[in-house]
C-alpha positions in Angstrom: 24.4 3.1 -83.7 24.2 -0.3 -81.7 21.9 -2.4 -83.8 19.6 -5.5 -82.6 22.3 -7.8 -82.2 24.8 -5.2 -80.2 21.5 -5.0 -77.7 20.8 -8.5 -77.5 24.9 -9.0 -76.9 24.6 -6.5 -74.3 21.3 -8.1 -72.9 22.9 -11.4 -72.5 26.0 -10.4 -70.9 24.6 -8.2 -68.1 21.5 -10.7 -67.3 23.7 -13.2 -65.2 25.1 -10.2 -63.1 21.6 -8.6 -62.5 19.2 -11.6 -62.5 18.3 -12.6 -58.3 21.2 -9.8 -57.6 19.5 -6.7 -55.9 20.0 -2.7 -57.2 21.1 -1.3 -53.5 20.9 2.1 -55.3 21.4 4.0 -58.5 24.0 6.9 -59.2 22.8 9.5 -62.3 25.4 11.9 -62.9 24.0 13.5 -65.8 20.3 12.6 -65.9 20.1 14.5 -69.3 19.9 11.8 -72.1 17.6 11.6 -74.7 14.8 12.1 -72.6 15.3 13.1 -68.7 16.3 10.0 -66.3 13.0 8.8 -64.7 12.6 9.5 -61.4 11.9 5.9 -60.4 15.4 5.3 -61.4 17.2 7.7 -59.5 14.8 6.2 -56.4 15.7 2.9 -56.7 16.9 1.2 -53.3 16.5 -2.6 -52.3 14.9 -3.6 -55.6 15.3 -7.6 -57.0 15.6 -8.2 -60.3 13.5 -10.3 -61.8 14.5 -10.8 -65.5 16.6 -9.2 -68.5 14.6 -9.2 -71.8 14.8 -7.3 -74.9 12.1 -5.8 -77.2 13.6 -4.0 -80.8 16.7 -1.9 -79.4 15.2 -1.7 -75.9 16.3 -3.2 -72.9 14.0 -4.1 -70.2 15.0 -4.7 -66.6 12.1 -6.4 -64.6 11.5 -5.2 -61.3 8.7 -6.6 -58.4 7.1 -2.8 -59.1 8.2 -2.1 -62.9 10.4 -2.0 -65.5 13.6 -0.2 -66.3 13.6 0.7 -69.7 17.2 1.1 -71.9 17.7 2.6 -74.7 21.6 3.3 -76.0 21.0 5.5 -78.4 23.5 6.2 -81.0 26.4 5.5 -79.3 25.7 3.9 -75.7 27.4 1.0 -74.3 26.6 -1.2 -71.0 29.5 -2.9 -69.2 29.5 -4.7 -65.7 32.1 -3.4 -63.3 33.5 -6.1 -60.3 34.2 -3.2 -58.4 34.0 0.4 -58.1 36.0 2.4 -60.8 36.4 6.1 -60.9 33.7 7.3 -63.6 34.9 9.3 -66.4 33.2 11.9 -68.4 30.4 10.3 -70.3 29.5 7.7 -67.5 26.4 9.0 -66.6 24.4 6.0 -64.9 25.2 3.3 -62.7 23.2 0.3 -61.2 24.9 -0.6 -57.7 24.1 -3.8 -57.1 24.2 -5.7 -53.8 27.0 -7.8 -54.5 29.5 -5.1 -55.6 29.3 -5.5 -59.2 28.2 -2.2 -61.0 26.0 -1.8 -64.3 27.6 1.6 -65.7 26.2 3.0 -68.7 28.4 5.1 -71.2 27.0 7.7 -73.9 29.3 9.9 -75.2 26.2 11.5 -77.5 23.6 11.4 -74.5 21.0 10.1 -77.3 20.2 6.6 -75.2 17.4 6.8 -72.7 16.6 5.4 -68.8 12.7 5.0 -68.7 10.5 3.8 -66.4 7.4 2.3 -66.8 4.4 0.4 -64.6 3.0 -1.3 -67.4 5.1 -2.7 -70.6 0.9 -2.7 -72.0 1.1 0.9 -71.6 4.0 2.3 -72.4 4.3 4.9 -75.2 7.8 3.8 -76.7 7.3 0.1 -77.2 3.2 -0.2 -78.3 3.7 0.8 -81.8 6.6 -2.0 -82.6 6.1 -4.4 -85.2 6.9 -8.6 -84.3 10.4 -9.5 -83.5 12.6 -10.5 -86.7 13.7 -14.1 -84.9 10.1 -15.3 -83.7 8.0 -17.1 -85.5 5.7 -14.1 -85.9 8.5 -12.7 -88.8 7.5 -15.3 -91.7 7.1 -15.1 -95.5 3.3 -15.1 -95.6 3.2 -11.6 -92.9 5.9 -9.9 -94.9 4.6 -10.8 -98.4 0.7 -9.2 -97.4 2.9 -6.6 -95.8 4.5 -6.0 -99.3 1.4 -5.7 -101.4 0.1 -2.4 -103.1 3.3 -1.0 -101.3 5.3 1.4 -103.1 7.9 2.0 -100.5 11.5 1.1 -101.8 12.3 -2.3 -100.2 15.3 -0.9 -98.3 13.5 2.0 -96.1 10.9 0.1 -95.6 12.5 -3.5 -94.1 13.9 -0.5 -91.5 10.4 0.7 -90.5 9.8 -0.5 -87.0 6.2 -0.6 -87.3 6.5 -3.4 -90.0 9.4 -5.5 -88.4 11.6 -4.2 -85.4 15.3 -4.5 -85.4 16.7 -4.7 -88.8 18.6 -1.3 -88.4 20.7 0.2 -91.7 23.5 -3.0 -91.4 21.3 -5.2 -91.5 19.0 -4.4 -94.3 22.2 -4.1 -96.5 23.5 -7.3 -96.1 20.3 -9.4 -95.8 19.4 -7.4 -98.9 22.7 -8.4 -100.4 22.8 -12.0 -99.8 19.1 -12.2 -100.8 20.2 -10.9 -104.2 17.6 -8.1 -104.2 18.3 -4.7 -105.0 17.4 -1.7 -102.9 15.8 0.8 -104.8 13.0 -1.7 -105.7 9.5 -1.0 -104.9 8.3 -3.4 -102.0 5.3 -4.2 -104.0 7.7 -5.4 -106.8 8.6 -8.2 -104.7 7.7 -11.8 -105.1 6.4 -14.5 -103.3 10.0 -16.8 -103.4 11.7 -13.3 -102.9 10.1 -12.4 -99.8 10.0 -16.0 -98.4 14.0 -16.0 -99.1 14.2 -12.4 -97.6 12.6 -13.6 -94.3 15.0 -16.5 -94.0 17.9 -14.3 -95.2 17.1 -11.8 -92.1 16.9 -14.2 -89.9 20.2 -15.9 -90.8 22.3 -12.7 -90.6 20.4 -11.3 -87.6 21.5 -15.0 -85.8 24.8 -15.2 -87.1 25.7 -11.9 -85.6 24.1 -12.6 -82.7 26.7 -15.8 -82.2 29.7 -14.1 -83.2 29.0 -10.9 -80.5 27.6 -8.5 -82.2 29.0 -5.7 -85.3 32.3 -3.9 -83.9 31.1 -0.7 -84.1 33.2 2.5 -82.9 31.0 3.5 -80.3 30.2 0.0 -79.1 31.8 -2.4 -76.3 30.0 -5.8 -75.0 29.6 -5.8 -71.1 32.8 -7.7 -70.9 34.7 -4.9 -72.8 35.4 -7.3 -75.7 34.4 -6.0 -79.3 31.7 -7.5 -81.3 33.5 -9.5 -84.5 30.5 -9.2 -87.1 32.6 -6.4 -89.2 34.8 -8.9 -90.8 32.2 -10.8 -92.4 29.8 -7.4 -94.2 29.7 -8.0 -97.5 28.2 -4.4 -98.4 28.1 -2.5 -95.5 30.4 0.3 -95.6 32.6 -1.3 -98.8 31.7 1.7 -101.0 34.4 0.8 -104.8 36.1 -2.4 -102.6 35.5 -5.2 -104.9 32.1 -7.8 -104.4 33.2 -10.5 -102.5 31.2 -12.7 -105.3 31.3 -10.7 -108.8 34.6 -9.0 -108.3 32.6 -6.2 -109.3 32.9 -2.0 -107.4 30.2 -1.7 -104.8 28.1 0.9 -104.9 26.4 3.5 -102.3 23.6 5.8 -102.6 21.3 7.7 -99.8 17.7 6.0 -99.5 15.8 7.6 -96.7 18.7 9.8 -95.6 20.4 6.1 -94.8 23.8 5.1 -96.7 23.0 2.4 -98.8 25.2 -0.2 -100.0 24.9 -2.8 -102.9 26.5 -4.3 -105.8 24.6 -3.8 -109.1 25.7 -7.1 -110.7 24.5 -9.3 -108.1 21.2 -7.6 -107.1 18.2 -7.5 -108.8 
C-alpha cells in the first residue's frame, strides 16, 4: 500500500502539470472503486486548478467550486500522460487537461477512491485525522501526553490515524528500529527521552523517503514512471532471518494488529 511518502511523491510530481492548467473533462471507465466515483467528477468540464495538497494518504485537488479528493488505496498509482495513450484494464480515471497532458489513475485492486467534497471542514473522511507527522504540530511534548495511562503496544498505536496520520506499517518499523525501541512495548511504558527521540526519529525517515522518491513498492509507480528508491535503505522492513545491519543478529517478525511486524531483539528495547 502506497504510504505517506509514495503520496506526497505522487503529489509533487502531478502539481506542476495540474496547477493554472484546466480539467476540459474527465473519463471514468469503471467508477466502481472503493466507494462510487462522485458525480461531480464525472461532471467536470472547464474547471481551473487551483492547488495540489496532501492531507495523511489523501490527495486534494483544489477547484474554484471544491475539491477532488484521492485516495490510492492499496495498490493505486497516478502518472501524467503527454498525450493520449490507449487505456488498459485497470485505468479507470483520467483528468483531460487543457493542454493535452492526462492525469490517469491505475488500481488494479479498485480499493483507492475519487471523492468530492464542497467543504474540506466538512468532509467525513479527513475530520477525524490526527496532525501531520512533518509539522511542527507532531512534537515530543503531544506524543508523550498522548502516551500516558496508554496501554496500547507502541507499534499499533504510532499507526492510528487519529493520534498521528501517515506513519503506515513501513514506517513504524523502521522509525521504531532506528529509535531502538521495541514493538510489543506498552505506549505508556515509554519515556520522556524516548518519545522525544521517536518524534525526531519519524520525522527523519518520513523526510528521507520523501527525498529519495518514495518506497518501491510492487504496486507503486511515481507520475514520471520511475520507481521510488527507499527499499534499499529498510533496515527491518520485510528482512524477516537476513542479518541486522548493526548487531549481525536474525531479524525477527511477528503479527501486531493483524500488521507484519519487524524488529531485531538485540537492538530494541
Amino acid at each position: 500500500m502506497p504510504e505517506l511518502p509514495e503520496v506526497e511523491t505522487s503529489r509533487r510530481g502531478i502539481e506542476p502539470h495540474l496547477v493554472g492548467n484546466v480539467i476540459q473533462y474527465a473519463v471514468v471507465r469503471n467508477g466502481r472503486l472503493r466507494w462510487p466515483v462522485a458525480e461531480e467528477i464525472m461532471k467536470l468540464s472547464d474547471r481551473l486548478v487551483l492547488s495540489v495538497r496532501r492531507r495523511a494518504k489523501y490527495l486534494l485537488i483544489e477547484l474554484a467550486e471544491g475539491w477532488i479528493i484521492i485516495h490510492l488505496g492499496m495498490s493505486g498509482s497516478l502518472r501524467i500522460l503527454l498525450e493520449e495513450r490507449p487505456a488498459e484494464k485497470h485505468d479507470h480515471v483520467d483528468l483531460v487537461m487543457a493542454d493535452g497532458k492526462i492525469l490517469r489513475y491505475t488500481d488494479p485492486r479498485r480499493f483507492g477512491a475519487w471523492l468530492w467534497s464542497d467543504d474540506l471542514n466538512q468532509c467525513s473522511v479527513l475530520t477525524h485525522l490526527g496532525p501531520e507527522p512533518l509539522t511542527d504540530g507532531f512534537n515530543g511534548a503531544y506524543l508523550y501526553a498522548q502516551s500516558r495511562n496508554k496501554k496500547t503496544l507502541i507499534k499499533p498505536w504510532l499507526m492510528d490515524n487519529k493520534l498521528v496520520v501517515g506513519v503506515g506499517n513501513i514506517y513504524a518499523n523502521e522509525a521504531l528500529f532506528t529509535a531502538r525501541i521495541q514493538p510489543e512495548r506498552p505506549a505508556h511504558t515509554l519515556t520522556e527521552r524516548e518519545v522525544y527521540l521517536l518524534v525526531e526519529t519519524i520525522k527523519k525517515v518520513l523526510q528521507r523517503s520523501i527525498e529519495q522518491g518514495g518506497t518501491t513498492l510492487r504496486d507503486f509507480l511515481q507520475s514520471d514512471g520511475k520507481p521510488g528508491y527507499f527499499a534499499q535503505e529498510l533496515f527491518v522492513y520485510g528482512r524477516m532471518g537476513e542479518s541486522c545491519r548493526i548487531c549481525g543478529r536474525k531479524i525477527e517478525s511477528i503479527k501486531l494488529g493483524q500488521r507484519s511486524t519487524f524488529f531485531c531483539r538485540h537492538c530494541q528495547h
